[in-house]
Wavefront OBJ file of the C-alpha trace (Angstrom):
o trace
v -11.128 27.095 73.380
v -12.315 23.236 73.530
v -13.069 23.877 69.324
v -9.656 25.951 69.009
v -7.773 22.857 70.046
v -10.156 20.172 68.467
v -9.477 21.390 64.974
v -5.462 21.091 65.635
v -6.118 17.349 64.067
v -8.187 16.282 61.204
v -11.480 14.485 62.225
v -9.766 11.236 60.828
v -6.682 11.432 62.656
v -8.166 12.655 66.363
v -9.185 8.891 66.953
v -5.626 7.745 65.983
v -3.933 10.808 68.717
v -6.235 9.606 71.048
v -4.740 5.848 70.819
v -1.504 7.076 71.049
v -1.610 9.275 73.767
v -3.525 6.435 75.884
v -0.499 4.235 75.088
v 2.493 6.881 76.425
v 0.203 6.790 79.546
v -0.329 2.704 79.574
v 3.520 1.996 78.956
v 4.765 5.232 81.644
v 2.728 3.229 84.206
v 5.048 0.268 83.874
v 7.605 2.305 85.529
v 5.403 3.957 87.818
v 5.603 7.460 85.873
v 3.460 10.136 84.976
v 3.489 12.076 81.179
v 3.701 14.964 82.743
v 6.275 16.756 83.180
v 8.496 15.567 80.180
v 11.720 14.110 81.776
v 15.277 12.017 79.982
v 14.001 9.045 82.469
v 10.625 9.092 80.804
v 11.724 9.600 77.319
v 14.009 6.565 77.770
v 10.806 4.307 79.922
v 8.506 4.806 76.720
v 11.168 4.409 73.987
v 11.546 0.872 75.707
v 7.955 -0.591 75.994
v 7.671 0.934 72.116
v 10.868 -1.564 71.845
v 9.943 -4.148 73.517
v 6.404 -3.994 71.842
v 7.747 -3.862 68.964
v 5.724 -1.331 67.541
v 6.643 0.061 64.063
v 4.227 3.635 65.117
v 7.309 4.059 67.649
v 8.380 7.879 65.803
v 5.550 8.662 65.745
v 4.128 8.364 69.824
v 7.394 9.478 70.253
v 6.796 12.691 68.418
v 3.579 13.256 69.717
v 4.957 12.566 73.059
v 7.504 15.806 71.957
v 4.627 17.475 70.745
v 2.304 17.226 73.869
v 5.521 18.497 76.075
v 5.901 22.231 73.546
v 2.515 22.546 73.671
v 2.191 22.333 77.558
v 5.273 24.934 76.765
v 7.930 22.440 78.402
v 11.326 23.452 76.820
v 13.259 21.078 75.226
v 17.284 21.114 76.224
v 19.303 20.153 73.377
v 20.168 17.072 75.497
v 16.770 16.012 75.500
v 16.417 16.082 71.792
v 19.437 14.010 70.945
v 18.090 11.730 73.273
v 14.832 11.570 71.207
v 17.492 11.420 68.332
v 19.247 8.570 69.586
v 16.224 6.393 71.137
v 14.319 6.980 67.548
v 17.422 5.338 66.106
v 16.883 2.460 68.572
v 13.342 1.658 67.925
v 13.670 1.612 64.162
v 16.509 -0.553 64.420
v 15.789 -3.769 62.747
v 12.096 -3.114 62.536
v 11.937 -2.851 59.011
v 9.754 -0.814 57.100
v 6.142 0.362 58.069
v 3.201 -1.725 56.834
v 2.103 -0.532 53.508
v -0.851 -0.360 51.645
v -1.020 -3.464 49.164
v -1.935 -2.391 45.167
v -4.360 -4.066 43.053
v -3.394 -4.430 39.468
v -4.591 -1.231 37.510
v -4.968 -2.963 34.111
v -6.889 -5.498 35.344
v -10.046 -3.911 36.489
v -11.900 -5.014 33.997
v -11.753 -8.909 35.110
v -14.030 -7.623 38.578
v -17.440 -8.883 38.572
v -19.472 -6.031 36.987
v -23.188 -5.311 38.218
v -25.312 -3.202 40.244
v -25.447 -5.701 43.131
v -23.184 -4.884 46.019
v -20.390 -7.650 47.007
v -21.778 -7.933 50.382
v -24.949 -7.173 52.336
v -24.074 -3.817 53.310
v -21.563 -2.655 50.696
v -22.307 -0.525 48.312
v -23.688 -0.632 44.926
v -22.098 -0.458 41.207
v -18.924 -2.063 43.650
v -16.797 -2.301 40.102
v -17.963 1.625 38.885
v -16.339 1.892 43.007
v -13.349 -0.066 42.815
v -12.082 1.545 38.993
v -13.530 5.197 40.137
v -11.445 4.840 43.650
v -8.501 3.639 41.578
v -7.946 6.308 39.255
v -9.004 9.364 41.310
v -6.981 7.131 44.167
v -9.166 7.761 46.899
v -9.369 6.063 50.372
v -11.810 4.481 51.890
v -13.565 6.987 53.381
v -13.498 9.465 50.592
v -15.154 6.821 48.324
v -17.935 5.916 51.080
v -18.383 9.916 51.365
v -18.188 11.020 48.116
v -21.435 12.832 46.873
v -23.375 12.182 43.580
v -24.270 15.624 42.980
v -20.508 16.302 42.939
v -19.775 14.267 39.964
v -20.133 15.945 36.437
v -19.817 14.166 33.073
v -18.917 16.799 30.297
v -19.552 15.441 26.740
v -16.953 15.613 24.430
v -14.436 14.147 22.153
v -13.527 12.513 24.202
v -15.748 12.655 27.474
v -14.447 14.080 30.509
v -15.812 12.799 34.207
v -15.103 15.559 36.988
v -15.339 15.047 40.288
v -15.332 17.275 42.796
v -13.904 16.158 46.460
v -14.051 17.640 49.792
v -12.122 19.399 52.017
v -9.500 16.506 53.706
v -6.846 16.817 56.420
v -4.315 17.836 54.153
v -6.819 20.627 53.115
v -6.993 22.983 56.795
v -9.103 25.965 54.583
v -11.337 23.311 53.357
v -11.260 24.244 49.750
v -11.947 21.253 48.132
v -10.293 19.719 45.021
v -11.207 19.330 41.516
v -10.109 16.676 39.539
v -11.282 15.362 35.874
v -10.096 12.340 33.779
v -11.138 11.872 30.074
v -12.207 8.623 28.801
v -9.554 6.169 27.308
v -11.748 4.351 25.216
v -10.455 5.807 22.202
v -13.246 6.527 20.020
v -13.901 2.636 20.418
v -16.787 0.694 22.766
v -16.752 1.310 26.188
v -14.135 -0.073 28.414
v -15.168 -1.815 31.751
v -12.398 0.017 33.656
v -12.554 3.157 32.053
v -13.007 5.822 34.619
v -15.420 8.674 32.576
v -17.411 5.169 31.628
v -17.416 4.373 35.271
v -18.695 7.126 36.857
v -21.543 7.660 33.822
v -22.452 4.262 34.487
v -22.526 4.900 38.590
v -24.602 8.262 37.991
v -27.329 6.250 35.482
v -27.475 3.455 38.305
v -28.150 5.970 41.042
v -30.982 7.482 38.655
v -32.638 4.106 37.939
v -32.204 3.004 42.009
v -33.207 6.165 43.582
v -35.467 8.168 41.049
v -37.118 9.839 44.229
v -33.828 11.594 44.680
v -33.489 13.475 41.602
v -34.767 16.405 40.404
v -34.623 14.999 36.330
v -30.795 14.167 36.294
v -29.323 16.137 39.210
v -29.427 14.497 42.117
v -29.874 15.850 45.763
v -26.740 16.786 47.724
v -27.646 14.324 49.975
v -27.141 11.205 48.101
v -23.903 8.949 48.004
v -22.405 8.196 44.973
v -21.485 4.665 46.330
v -24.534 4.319 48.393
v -25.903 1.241 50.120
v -29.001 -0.360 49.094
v -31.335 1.880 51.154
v -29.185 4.912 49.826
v -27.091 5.632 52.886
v -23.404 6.107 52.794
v -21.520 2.682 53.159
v -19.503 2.557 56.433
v -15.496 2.556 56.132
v -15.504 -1.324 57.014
v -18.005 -1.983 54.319
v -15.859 -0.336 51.605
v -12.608 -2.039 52.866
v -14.577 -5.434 52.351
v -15.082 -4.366 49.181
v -11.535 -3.503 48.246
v -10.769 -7.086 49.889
v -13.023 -8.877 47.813
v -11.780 -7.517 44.437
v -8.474 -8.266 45.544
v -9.410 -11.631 46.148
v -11.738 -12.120 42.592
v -7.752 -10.848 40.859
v -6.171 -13.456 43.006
v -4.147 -10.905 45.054
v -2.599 -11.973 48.190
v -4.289 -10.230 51.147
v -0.865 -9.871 52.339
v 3.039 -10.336 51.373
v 4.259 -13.068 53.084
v 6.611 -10.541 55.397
v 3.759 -8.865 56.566
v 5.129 -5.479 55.073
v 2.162 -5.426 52.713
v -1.557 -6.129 52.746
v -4.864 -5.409 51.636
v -6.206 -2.188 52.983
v -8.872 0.865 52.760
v -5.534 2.955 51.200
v -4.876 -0.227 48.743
v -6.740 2.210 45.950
v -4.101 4.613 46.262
v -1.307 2.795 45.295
v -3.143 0.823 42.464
v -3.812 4.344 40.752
v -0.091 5.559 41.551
v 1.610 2.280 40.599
v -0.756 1.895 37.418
v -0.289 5.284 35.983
v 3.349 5.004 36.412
v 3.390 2.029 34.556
v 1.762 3.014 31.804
v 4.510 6.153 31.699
v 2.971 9.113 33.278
v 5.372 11.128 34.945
v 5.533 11.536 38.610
v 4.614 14.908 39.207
v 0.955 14.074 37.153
v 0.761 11.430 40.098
v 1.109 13.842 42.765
v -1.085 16.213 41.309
v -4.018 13.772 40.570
v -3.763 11.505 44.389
v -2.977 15.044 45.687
v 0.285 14.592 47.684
v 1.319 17.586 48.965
v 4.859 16.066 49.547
v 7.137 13.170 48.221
v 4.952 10.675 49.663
v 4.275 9.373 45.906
v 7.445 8.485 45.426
v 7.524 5.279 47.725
v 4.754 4.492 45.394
v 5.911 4.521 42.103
v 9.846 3.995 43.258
v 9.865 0.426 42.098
v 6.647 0.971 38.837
v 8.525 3.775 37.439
v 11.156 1.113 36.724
v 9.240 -1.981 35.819
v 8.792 -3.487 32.550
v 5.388 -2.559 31.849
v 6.504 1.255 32.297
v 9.682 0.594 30.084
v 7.376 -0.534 27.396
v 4.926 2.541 27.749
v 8.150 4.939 27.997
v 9.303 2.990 24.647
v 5.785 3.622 22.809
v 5.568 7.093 24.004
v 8.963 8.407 22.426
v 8.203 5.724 19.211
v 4.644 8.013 18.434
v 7.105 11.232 19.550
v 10.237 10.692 16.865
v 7.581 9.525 14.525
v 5.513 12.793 14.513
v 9.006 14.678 14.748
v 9.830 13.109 11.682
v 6.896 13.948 9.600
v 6.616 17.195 10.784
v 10.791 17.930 10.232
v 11.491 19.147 6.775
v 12.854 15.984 5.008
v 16.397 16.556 3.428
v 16.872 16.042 -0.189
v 19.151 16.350 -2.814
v 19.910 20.171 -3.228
v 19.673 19.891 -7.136
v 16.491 17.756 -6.816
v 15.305 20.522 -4.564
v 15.687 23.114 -6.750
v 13.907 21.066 -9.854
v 11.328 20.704 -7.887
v 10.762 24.541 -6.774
v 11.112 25.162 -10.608
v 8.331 22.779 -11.444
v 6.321 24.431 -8.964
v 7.208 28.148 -10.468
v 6.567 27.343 -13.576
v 4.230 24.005 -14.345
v 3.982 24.651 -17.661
v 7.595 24.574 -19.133
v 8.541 21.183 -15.938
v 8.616 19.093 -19.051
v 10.352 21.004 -21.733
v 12.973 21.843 -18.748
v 13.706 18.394 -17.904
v 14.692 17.598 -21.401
v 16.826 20.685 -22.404
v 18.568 19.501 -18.579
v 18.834 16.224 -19.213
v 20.466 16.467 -22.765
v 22.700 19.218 -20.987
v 23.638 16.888 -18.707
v 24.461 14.045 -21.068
v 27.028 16.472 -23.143
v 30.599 16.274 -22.026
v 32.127 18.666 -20.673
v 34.292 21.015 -23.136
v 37.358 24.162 -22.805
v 36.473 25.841 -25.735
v 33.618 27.933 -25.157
v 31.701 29.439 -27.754
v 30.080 32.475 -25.692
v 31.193 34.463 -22.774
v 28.207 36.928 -22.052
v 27.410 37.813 -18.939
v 25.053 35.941 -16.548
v 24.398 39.423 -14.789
v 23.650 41.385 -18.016
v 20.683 38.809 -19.141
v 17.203 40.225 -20.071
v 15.001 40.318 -17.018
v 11.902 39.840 -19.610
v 9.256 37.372 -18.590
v 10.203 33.538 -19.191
v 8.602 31.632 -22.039
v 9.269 28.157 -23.658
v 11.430 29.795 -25.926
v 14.119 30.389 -23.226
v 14.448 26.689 -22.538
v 14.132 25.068 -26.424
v 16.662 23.391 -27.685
v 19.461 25.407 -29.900
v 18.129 25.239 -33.861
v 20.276 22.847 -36.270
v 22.630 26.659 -37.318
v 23.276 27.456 -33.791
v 26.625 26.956 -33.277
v 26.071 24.952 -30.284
v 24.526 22.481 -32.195
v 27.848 21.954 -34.175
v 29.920 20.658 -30.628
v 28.484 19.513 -27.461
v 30.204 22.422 -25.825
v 28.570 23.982 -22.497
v 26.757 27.020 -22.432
v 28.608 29.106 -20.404
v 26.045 32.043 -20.748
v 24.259 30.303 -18.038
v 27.234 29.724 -15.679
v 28.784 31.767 -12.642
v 31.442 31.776 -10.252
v 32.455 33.557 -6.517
v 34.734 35.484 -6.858
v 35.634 34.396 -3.568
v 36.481 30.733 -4.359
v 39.719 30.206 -4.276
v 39.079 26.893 -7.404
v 36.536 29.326 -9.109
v 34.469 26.527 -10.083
v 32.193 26.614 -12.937
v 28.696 26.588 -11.662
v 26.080 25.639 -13.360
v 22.642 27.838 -13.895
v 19.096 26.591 -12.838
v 17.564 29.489 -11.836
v 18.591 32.740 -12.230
v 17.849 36.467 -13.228
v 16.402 35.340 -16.610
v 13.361 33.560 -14.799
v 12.249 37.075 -13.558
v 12.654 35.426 -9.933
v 13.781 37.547 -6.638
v 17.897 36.743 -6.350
v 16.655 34.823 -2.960
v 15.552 32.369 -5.561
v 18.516 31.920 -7.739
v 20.275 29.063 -7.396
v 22.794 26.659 -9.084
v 22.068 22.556 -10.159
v 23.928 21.779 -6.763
v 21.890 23.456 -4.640
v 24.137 26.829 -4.002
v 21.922 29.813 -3.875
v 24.487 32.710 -5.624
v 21.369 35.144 -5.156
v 21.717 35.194 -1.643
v 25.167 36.132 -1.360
v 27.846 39.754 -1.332
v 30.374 38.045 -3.131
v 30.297 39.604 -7.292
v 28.741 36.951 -9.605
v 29.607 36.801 -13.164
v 29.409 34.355 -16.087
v 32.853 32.042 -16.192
v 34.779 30.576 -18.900
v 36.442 27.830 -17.323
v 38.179 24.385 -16.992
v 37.498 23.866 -13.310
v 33.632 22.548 -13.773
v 31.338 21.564 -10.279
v 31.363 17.798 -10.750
v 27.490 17.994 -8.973
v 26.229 21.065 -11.818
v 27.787 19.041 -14.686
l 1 2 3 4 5 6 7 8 9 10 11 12 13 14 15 16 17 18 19 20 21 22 23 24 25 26 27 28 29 30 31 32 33 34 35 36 37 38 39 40 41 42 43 44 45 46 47 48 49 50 51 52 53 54 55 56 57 58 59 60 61 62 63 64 65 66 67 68 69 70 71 72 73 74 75 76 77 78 79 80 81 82 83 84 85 86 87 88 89 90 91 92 93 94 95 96 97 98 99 100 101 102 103 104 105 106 107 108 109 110 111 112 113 114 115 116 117 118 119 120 121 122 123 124 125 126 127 128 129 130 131 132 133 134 135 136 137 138 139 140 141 142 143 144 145 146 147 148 149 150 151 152 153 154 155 156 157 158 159 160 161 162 163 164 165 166 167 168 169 170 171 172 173 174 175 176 177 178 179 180 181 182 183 184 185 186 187 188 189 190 191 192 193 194 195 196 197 198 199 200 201 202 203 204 205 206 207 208 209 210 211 212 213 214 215 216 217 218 219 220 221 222 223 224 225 226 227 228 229 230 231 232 233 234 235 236 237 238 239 240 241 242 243 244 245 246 247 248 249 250 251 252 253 254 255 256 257 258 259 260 261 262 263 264 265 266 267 268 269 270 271 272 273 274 275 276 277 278 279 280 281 282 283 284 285 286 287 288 289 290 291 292 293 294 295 296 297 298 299 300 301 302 303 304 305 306 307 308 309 310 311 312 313 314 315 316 317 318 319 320 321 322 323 324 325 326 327 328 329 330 331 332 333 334 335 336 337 338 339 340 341 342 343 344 345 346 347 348 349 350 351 352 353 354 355 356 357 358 359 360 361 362 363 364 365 366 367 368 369 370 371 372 373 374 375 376 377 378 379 380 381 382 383 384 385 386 387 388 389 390 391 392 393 394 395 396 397 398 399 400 401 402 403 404 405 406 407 408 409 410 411 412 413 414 415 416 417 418 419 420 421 422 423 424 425 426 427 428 429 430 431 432 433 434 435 436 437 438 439 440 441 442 443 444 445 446 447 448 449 450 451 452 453 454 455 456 457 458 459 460 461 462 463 464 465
């Protein structure tokens, strides 16, 4: 029973119940009252030391306070809980907000003082391969002073990939552990002081050269830290809030905002990944998923970095590289006629240059009414194409008398109401599939139901002629 009801709280939050329930009692015995059993005069005696104290945990002793009551299976009238309604609304009145865990500035890393030497006596070593490891994995202080070496894996690659593996936590009750890897940023270039695969390599060859008793060739023993003191013990949680304190204070970081509603604290890691990430334009459900918030907590994180210049000019970059690859991947528009040059030239490489002068002196020939020849486009020879079917017309062809157009290469919808005079690019006498058949302005009349025939015609396709 006594281990039933221990493991109701995480081990890290028992100390904190423990507080608060010795405070309900301390401020009840102002008035001469008892916790027990829950009553509207007691509710109202401990919402007004919490007042008067001034204390901005004043929801939360009075939830516990709740708590304690349902769980000693005290019913609570609907009275009583608007009067927890209303005195809540008392307490927070004017308070302001809840201190909050200060950031340090994510893109700054780098500037730390680098090192195996530990910031102070009993901090721990590699305190910068700490700092940017805690920062991107945003871990708090006690998950970086308990965080095992053995359960940190480096995967080579292109590019490398650093996976660590943490522990069960309070918001994990099956203790199932996370897993969560981040690739090196480097980009193919030299290593980056606050790159976090760099990092952690560098951590795990410190821990090699400072404890070689420890490892059986690289692995190390389940036993050792990966932040460990200088004997190899796991740093204390004061030791690694120094730390956190001191690179706060080598970036020239206040240790607090002058209203006291920020400062410098073991959670200050955290917010530093969460702010930084959303700076640089990741989106917020990444965030949640790498600091592993279960809930919306993230968002009083990256509320105001989500907005901030820095993430504007990531968010700006981002779609710039996205519309650019869209646009060289997207099928570039071009002139229909120069289209369909160019898929002749690549159907038939040989004749590309005999074909651009019989079109271009085509071209350059006004346009006449008198034809000279009315055959049929549809009753052409389907034989094989040669150079002779795109020479130029011998000095006794008729056509060589008048620059009149060849209408043997023309064709018309029937369906047009102008039935305009189309000129022939492509058609049935280039032994091409009717998909392919198409006109000098682009129209494909292979494709088509509508009956195609050779025209004789005035109305001409001011783009075909």
């Amino acid at each position: 029973m006594e281990e039933l009801e221990l493991d109701i709280y995480a081990a890290s939050t028992r100390a904190t119940v423990k507080y608060r329930r010795r405070l309900v009692s301390t401020l009840l015995a102002e008035w001469s009252e008892l916790p027990e059993p829950i009553t509207h005069r007691k509710v109202k005696c401990l919402a007004a030391g919490l007042k008067a104290g001034g204390y901005r945990s004043a929801s939360a002793v009075l939830y516990l306070f709740k708590a304690d009551a349902e769980r000693r299976g005290e019913v609570i009238s609907p009275s009583l809980a608007r009067l927890f309604s209303d005195v809540h609304r008392s307490c927070a009145r004017g308070r302001g907000p809840a201190v909050a865990a200060a950031p340090l500035p994510l893109h700054r890393l780098s500037e730390l003082r680098g090192g195996p030497a530990p910031w102070s006596e009993n901090g721990p070593i590699g305190p910068q391969n700490a700092i940017v490891c805690g920062a991107w994995w945003m871990l708090r202080e006690l998950e970086l002073a308990t965080a095992r070496a053995s359960l940190l894996e480096i995967r080579p690659g292109c590019p490398p990939v650093a996976v660590l593996t943490l522990p069960a936590s309070k918001n994990d009750q099956e203790g199932v552990g996370t897993v969560r890897a981040l690739a090196c940023i480097c980009l193919a270039g030299p290593p980056r002081r606050d790159c976090p695969c760099h990092a952690a390599w560098d951590q795990k060859l410190l821990l090699q050269r400072a404890f070689p008793s420890r490892h059986r060739g690289q692995v190390p023993d389940n036993t050792l830290p990966l932040f460990p003191t200088r004997s190899g013990e796991p740093a204390a949680k004061s030791a690694v809030v120094d730390m956190i304190r001191d690179a706060a204070h080598q970036l020239s970081v206040p240790a607090a905002s002058p209203d006291g509603a920020f400062r410098i604290s073991g959670h200050s890691l955290r917010p530093t990944g969460a702010q930084g990430l959303a700076r640089l334009g990741v989106d917020v459900l990444t965030i949640q998923a790498l600091g592993r918030w279960g809930s919306g907590t993230v968002a009083q994180y990256v509320r105001g970095a989500s907005v901030s210049e820095e993430a504007a000019r990531a968010r700006a970059n981002t779609l710039g590289q996205a519309l650019a690859a869209a646009a060289t991947s997207a099928p570039q528009t071009a002139d229909p006629a120069q289209a369909a040059r160019d898929a002749v030239r690549a159907c038939f490489p040989a004749l590309a240059r005999k074909l651009r002068e019989v079109l271009l002196a085509d071209l350059s020939a006004p346009p006449a009414c008198t034809p000279d020849s009315s055959s049929s486009a549809s009753s052409s020879s389907s034989s094989s194409s040669s150079e002779d079917d795109f020479a130029p017309a011998p000095a006794d062809h008729p056509a060589a008398e008048a620059p009149a157009p060849d209408f043997s290469r023309t064709v018309a919808s029937r369906s047009s109401k102008k039935q305009l005079c189309h000129k022939v690019l492509v058609g049935p006498q280039e032994s091409l599939d009717a998909s392919r058949w198409v006109t000098m302005c682009g129209w494909r009349f292979g494709c088509g139901t509508s009956a195609r025939h050779a025209v004789e015609s005035d109305a001409f396709c001011q783009k075909c002629w």
